[in-house]
C-alpha positions as CSV (number, residue, x, y, z in Angstrom):
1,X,142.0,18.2,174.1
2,X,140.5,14.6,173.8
3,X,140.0,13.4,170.3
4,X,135.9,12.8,171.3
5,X,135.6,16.5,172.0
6,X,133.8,18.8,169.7
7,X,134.1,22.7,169.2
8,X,131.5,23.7,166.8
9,X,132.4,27.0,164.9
10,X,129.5,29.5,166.6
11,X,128.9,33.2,165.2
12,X,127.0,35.3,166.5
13,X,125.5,38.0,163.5
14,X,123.6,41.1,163.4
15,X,120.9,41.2,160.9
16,X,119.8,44.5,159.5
17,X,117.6,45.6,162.5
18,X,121.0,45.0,164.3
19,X,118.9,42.1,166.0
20,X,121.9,39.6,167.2
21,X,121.3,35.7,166.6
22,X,124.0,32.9,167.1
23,X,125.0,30.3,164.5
24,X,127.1,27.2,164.6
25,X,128.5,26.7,161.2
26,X,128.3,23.5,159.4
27,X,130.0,23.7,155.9
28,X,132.0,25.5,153.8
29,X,131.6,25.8,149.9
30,X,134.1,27.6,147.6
31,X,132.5,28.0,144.2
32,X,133.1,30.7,140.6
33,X,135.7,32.4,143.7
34,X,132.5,32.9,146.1
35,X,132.8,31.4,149.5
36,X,129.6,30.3,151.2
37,X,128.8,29.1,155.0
38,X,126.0,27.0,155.5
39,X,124.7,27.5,159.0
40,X,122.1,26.4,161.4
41,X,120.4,28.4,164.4
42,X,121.6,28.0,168.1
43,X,118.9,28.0,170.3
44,X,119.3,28.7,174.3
45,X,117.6,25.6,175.2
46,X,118.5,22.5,173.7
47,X,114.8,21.3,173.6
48,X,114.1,24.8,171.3
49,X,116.8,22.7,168.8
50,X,114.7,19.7,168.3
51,X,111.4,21.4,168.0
52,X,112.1,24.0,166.0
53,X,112.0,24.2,161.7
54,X,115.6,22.8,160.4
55,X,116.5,25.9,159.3
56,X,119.8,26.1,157.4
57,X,120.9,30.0,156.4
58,X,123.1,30.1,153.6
59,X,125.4,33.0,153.7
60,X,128.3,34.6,151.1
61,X,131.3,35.5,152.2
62,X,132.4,39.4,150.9
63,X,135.8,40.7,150.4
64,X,137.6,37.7,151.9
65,X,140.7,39.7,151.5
66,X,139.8,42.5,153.5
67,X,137.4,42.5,156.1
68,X,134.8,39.9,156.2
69,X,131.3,40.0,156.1
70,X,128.8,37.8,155.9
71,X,125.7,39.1,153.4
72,X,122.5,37.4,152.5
73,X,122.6,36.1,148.7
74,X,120.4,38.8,146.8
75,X,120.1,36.6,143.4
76,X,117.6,34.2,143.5
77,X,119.3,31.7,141.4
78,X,122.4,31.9,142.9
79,X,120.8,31.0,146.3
80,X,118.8,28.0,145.1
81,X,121.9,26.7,143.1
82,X,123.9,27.2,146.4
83,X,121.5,26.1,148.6
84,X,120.8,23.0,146.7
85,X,124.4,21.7,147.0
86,X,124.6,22.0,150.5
87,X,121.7,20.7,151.0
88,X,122.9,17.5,148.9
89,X,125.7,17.1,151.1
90,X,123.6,17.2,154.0
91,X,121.8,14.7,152.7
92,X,124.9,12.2,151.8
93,X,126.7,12.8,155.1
94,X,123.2,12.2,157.0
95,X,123.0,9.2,154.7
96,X,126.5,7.8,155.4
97,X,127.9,8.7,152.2
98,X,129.7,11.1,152.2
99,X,133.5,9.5,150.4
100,X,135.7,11.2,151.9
101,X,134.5,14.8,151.9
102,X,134.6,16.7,154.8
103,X,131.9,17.7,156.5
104,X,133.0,19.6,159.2
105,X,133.3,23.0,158.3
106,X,136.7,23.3,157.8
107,X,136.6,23.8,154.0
108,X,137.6,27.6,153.9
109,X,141.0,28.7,155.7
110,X,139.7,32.3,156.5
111,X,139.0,34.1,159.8
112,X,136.1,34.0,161.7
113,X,134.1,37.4,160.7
C-alpha cells in the first residue's frame, strides 16, 4: 500500500426499523470502561457530503467481550458529556492542535461490529 493512501473504517448499521445506513468512523473514546465511536454519515454522492448537516453520531460500544453492538446512548447526560469531548477534539485536530493525539480512529483495538 502507498503511505498517501487512506482506508477509512466504514460500517454499515441497521437502526431499529432495520433501515441500513453507512458510516465511516472517525474516533475512538475509551472512558469509566465505556467505549464510544464517533461517526459521520456516508453519502452515495460526494456532493450529498458537502451539502448536507455535519452530522456526527455518537455511539457506545456493548459487551466488547462478547459480541459487539453498537447502541444509541439512552442517558442524556452521558451523551452530552460524550459528545462534548469529541466534539473538542474535532475541533483541536480541525484547528491544528491536536499534540500528539491520534485522530484516526484507531484508539480502540476491537473488531469491527
Amino acid at each position: 500500500m502507498k503511505d498517501n493512501e487512506f482506508n477509512p473504517d466504514i460500517y454499515t448499521l441497521s437502526d431499529e426499523n432495520g433501515e441500513e445506513k453507512t458510516f465511516e468512523l472517525w474516533d475512538t473514546l475509551e472512558d469509566g470502561g465505556n467505549v464510544y465511536y464517533a461517526m459521520v454519515p456516508v453519502y452515495d454522492d460526494p456532493k450529498d457530503s458537502i451539502s448536507g448537516d455535519a452530522e456526527l453520531v455518537v455511539l457506545k460500544l456493548e459487551d466488547p467481550n462478547d459480541e459487539e453492538t453498537l447502541i444509541t446512548i439512552e442517558d442524556d447526560e452521558e451523551y452530552e458529556r460524550i459528545g462534548n469531548i469529541f466534539l473538542e477534539r474535532l475541533e483541536k485536530f480541525f484547528d491544528g492542535e491536536d499534540d500528539d493525539e491520534d485522530f484516526d480512529g484507531d484508539d480502540y483495538d476491537g473488531e469491527e461490529s
